[in-house]
C-alpha positions as a Markdown table, in Angstrom:
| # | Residue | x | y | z |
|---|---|---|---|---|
| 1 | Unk | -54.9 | 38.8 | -44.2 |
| 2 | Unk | -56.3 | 35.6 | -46.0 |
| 3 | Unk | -58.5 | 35.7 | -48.8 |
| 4 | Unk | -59.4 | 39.4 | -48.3 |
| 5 | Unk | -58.9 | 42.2 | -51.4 |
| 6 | Unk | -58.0 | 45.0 | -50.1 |
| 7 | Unk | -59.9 | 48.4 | -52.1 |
| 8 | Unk | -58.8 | 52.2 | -51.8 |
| 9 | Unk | -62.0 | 54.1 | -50.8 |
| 10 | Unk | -61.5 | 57.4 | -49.2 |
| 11 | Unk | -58.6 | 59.0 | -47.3 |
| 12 | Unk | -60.0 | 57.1 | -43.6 |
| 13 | Unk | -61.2 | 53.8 | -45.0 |
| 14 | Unk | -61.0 | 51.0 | -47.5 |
| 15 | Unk | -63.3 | 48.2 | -48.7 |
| 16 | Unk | -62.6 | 45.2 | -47.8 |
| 17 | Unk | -64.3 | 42.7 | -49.7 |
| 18 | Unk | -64.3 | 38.2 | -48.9 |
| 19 | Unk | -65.8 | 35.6 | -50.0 |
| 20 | Unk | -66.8 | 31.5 | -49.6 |
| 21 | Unk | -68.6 | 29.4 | -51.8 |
| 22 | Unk | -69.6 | 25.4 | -51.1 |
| 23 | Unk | -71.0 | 22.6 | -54.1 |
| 24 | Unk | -72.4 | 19.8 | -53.2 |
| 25 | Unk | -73.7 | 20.4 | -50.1 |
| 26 | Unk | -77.2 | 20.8 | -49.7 |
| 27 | Unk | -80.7 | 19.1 | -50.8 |
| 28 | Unk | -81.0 | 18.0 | -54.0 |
| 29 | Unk | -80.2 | 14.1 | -54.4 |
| 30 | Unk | -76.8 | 14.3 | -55.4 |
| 31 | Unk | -75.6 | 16.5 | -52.8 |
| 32 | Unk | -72.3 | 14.8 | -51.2 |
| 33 | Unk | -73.6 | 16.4 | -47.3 |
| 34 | Unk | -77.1 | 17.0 | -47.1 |
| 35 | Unk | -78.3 | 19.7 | -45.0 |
| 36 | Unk | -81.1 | 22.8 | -45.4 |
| 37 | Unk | -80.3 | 25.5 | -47.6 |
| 38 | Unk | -80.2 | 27.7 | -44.8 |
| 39 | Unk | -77.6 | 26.0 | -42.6 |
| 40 | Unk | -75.4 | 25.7 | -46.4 |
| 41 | Unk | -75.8 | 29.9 | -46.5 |
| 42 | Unk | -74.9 | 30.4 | -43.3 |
| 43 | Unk | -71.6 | 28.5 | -43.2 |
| 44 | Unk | -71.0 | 30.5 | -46.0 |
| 45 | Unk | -71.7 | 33.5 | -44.3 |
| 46 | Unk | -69.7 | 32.3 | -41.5 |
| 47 | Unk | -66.2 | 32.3 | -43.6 |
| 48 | Unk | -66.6 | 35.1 | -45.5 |
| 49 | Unk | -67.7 | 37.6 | -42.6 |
| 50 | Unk | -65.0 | 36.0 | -40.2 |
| 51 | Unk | -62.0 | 37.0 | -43.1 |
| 52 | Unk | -63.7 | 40.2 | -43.4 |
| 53 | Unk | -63.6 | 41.3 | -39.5 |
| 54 | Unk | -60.3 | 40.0 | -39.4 |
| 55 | Unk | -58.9 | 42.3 | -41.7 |
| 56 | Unk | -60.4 | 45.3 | -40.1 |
| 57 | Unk | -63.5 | 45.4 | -42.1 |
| 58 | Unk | -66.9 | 46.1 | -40.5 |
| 59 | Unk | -69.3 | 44.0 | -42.8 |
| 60 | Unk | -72.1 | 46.6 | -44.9 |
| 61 | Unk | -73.3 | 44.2 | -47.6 |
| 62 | Unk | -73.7 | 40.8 | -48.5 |
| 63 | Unk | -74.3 | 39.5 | -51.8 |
| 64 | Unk | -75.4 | 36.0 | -52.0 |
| 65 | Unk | -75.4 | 33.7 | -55.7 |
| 66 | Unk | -77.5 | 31.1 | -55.8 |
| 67 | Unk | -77.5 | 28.2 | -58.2 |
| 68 | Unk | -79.5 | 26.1 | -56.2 |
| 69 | Unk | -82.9 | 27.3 | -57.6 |
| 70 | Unk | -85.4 | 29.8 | -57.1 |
| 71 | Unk | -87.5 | 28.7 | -54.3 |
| 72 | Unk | -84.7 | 27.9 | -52.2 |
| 73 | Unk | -83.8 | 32.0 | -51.8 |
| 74 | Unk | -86.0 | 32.4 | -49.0 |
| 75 | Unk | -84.2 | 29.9 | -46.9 |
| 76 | Unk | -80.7 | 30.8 | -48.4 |
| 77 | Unk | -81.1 | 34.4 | -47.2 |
| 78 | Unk | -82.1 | 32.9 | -43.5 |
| 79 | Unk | -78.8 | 31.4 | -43.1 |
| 80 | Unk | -77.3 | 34.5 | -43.7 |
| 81 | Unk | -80.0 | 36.5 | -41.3 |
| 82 | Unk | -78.9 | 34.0 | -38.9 |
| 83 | Unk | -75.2 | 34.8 | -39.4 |
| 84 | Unk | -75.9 | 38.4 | -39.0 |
| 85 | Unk | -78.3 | 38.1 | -36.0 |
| 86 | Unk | -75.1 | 36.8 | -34.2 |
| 87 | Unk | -73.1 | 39.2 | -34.7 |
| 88 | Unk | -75.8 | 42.4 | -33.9 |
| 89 | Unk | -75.7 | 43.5 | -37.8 |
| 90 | Unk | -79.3 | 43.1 | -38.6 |
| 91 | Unk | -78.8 | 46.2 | -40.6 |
| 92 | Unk | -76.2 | 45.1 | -43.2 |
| 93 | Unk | -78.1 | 44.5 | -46.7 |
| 94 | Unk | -78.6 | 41.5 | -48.7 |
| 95 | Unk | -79.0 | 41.1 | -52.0 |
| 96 | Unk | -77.3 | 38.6 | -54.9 |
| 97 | Unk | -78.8 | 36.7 | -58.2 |
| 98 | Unk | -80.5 | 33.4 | -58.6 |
| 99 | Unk | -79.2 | 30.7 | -61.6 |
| 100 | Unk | -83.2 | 30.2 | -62.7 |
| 101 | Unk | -83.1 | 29.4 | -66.2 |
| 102 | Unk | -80.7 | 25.9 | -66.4 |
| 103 | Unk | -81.3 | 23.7 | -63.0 |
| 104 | Unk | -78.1 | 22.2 | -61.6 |
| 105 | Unk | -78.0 | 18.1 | -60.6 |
| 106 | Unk | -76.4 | 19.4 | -57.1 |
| 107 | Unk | -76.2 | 22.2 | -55.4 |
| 108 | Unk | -73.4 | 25.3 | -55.6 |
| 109 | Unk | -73.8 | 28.5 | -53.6 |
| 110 | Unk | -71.1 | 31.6 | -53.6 |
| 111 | Unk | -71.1 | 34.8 | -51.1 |
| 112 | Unk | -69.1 | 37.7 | -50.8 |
| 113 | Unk | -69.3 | 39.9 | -48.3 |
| 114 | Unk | -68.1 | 44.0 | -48.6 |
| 115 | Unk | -67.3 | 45.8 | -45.5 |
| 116 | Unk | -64.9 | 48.9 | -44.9 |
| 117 | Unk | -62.4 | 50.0 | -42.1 |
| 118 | Unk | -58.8 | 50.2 | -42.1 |
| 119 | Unk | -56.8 | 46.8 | -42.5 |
| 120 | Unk | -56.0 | 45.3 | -39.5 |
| 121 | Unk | -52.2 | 44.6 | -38.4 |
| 122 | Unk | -49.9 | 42.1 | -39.0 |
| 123 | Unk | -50.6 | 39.3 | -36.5 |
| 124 | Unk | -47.9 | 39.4 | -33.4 |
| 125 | Unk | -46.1 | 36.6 | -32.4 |
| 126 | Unk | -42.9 | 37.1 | -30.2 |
| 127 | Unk | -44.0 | 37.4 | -26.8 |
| 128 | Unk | -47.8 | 37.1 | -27.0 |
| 129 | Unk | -48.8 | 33.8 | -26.2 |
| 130 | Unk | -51.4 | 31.6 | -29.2 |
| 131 | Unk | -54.7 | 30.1 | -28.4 |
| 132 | Unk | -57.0 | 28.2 | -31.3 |
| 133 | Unk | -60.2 | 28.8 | -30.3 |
| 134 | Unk | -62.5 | 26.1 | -31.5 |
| 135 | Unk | -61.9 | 22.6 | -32.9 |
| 136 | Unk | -61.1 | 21.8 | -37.1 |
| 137 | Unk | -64.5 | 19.9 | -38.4 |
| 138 | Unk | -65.5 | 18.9 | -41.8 |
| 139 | Unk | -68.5 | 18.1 | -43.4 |
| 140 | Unk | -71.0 | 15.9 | -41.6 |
| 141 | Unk | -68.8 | 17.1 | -38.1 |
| 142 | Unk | -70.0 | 20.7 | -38.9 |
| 143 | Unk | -73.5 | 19.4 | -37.9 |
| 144 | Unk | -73.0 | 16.1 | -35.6 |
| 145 | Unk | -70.4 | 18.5 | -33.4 |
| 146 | Unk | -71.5 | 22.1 | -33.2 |
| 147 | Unk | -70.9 | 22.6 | -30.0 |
| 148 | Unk | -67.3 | 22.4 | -30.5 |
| 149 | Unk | -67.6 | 25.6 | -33.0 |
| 150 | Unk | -66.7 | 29.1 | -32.5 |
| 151 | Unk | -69.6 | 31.0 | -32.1 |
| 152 | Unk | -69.5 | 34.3 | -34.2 |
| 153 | Unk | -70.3 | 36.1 | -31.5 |
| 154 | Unk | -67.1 | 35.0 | -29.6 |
| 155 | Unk | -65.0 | 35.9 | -32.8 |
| 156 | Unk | -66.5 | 39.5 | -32.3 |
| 157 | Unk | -66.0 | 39.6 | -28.6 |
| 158 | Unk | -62.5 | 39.0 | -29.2 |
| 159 | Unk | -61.7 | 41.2 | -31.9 |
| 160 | Unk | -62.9 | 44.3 | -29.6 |
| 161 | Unk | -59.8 | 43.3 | -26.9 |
| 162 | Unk | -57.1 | 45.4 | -27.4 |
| 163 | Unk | -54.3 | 43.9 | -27.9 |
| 164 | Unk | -55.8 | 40.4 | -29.7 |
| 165 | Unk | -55.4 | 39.4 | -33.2 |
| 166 | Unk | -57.7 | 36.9 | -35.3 |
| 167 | Unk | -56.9 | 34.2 | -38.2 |
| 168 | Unk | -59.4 | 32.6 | -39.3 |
| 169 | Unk | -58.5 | 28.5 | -40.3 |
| 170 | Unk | -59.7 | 27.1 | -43.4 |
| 171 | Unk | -59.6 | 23.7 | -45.5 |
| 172 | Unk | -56.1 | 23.5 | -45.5 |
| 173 | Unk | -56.0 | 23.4 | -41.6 |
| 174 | Unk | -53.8 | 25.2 | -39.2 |
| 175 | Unk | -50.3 | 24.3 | -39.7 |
| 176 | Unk | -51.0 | 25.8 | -42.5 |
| 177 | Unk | -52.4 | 28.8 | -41.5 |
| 178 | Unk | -49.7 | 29.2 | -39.1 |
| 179 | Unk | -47.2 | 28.9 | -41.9 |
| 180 | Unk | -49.1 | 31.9 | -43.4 |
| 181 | Unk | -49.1 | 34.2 | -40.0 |
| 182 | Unk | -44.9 | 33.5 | -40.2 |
| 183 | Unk | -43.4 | 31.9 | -43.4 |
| 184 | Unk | -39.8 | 32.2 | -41.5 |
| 185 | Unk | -41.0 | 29.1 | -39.6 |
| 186 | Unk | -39.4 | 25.8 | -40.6 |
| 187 | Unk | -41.5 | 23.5 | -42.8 |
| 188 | Unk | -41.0 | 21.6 | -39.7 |
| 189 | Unk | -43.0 | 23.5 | -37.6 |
| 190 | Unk | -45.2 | 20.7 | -36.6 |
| 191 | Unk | -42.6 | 19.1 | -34.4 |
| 192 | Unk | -42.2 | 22.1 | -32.3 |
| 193 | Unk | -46.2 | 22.7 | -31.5 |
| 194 | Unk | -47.7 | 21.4 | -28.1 |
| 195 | Unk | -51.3 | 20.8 | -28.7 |
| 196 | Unk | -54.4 | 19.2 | -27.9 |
| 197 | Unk | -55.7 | 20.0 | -31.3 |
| 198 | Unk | -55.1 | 18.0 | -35.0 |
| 199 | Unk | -52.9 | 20.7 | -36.9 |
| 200 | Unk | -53.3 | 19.5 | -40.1 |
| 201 | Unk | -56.9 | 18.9 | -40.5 |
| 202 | Unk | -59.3 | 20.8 | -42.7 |
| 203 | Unk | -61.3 | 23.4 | -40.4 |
| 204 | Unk | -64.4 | 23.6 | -42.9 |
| 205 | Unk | -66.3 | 26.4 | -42.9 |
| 206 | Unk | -63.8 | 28.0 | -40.3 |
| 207 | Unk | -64.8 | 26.1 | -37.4 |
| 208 | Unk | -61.7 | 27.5 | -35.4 |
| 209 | Unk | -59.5 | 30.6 | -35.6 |
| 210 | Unk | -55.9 | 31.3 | -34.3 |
| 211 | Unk | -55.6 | 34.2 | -31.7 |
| 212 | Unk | -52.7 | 36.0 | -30.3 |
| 213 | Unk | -52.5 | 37.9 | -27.5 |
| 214 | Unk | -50.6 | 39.7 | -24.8 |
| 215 | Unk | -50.1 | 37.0 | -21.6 |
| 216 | Unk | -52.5 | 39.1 | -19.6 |
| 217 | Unk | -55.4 | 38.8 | -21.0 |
| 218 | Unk | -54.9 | 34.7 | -20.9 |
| 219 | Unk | -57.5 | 34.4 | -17.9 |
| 220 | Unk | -60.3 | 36.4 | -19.7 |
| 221 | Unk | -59.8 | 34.7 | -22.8 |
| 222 | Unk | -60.2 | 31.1 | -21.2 |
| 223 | Unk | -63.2 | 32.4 | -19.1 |
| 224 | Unk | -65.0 | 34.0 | -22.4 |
| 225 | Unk | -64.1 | 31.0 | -25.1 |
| 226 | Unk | -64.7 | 28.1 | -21.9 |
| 227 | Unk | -64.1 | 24.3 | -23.1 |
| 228 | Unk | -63.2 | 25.9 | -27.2 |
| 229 | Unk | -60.4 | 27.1 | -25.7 |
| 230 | Unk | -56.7 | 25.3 | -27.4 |
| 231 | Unk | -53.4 | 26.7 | -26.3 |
| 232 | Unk | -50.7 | 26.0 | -28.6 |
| 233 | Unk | -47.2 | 25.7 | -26.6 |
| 234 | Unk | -44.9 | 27.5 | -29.9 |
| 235 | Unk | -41.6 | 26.2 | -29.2 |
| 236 | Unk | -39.7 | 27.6 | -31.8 |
C-alpha cells in the first residue's frame, strides 16, 4: 500500500504507521490557501488515516507537529477530533510537539498516524469491476466543493464489505495511482479508461479513492456512495 511503513510487532499484528503534512495553507498572511487551523489538521488527518485503514491498520495514535504556533494547538487538535469523530474512534490518543521558540512567516503542519492489524491484500483487478468514489479537488475546491468529497465515514463503510478493496488518490491523481495498483499496464493506460472523472488531476488531501469489488456488490455500493459514485470502464 501507498505511503504506509509496515512494522513487525507481535506474532498476530504489525504497526502500521502513515503520514501527511501541508505548508502554506492556513492563517497567517502569507499562507497560499487560507483556511482555519482546524480544517488544515483535519485534511491532514484525513490522508494519513485513509492510507492507514487501507493497509489493514486500525488507527491507535495520532501524533500531530505543529509549526504554526502555540495558540493555534487547540484548534489543530479539533480538526483531528473531527476526523476521528467520523470514523467512531473518539478513543484513539493525540499527542505531538509545537515549533514555539522561532515563529514561521507561513504555516507548515505534519501528522502521522500509528495503527496495527495485519496488512491488507494486494488490490484485485481481473474480474472485479473499479469504482472512484469521490471527485479529485485541490486547494480552494477542497472547501468551495465539499460535497463532492468522500466522507470518512463512507471509506469505513466500505472497507468492512467483504470482498472490497481501497486506494486512496493523492497529488499525483489517479492514473497514477492506477499505475501503482498494476505497473504491467501500458503507460498508455489513459486511452483505454471510460470515465466521467479527470484522471490526471491532483486529488488533494485524498478527496477520492479507487475501489474494487466483486460485480455483486455494484448495487449496494452505488446506493451507499449516491452521486460520489465514478465507474471506470478498464478496457485493457
Amino acid at each position: 500500500m501507498r505511503n504506509a511503513i509496515i512494522i513487525p510487532f507481535d506474532k498476530d499484528e504489525k504497526l502500521i504507521i502513515t503520514s501527511d503534512n501541508s505548508g502554506a495553507i492556513g492563517e497567517k498572511d502569507m499562507d497560499a490557501v487560507k483556511v482555519g487551523y482546524d480544517i488544515v489538521s483535519y485534511y491532514s488527518f484525513r490522508v494519513a488515516v485513509m492510507e492507514c485503514m487501507a493497509a489493514g491498520g486500525t488507527p491507535i495514535s495520532v501524533l500531530l507537529h505543529n509549526f504554526c504556533g502555540d495558540d493555534e494547538w487547540g484548534n489543530l487538535e479539533k480538526g483531528v477530533w473531527e476526523g476521528l469523530s467520523e470514523l467512531g474512534m473518539e478513543h484513539v490518543s493525540i499527542s505531538g510537539s509545537t515549533e514555539s521558540n522561532f515563529p514561521m512567516d507561513q504555516s507548515a503542519v505534519g501528522l502521522v498516524v500509528i495503527g496495527k492489524g495485519n496488512p491488507a491484500q494486494s488490490m484485485l483487478l481481473d474480474g472485479f469491476e473499479v469504482a472512484v468514489i469521490g471527485v479529485p479537488l485541490v486547494g480552494l475546491e477542497v472547501i468551495e466543493q465539499s460535497q463532492k468529497i468522500a466522507p470518512l465515514s463512507i471509506f469505513k463503510r466500505l472497507l468492512q464489505l467483504d470482498g472490497v478493496s481501497v486506494w486512496p488518490v493523492g497529488s499525483k491523481g489517479i492514473l497514477y495511482e492506477l499505475k501503482q495498483i498494476n505497473p504491467q499496464w501500458e503507460v498508455q493506460i489513459s486511452e483505454h479508461i471510460d470515465s466521467d472523472v479527470n484522471l490526471k488531476k491532483p486529488a488533494g488531501p485524498s478527496t477520492c479513492f479507487i475501489a474494487t469489488y466483486p460485480s455483486e456488490l455494484r448495487n449496494s455500493i452505488k446506493e451507499l456512495t449516491g452521486t460520489l459514485y465514478h465507474p471506470l470502464n478498464l478496457m485493457t
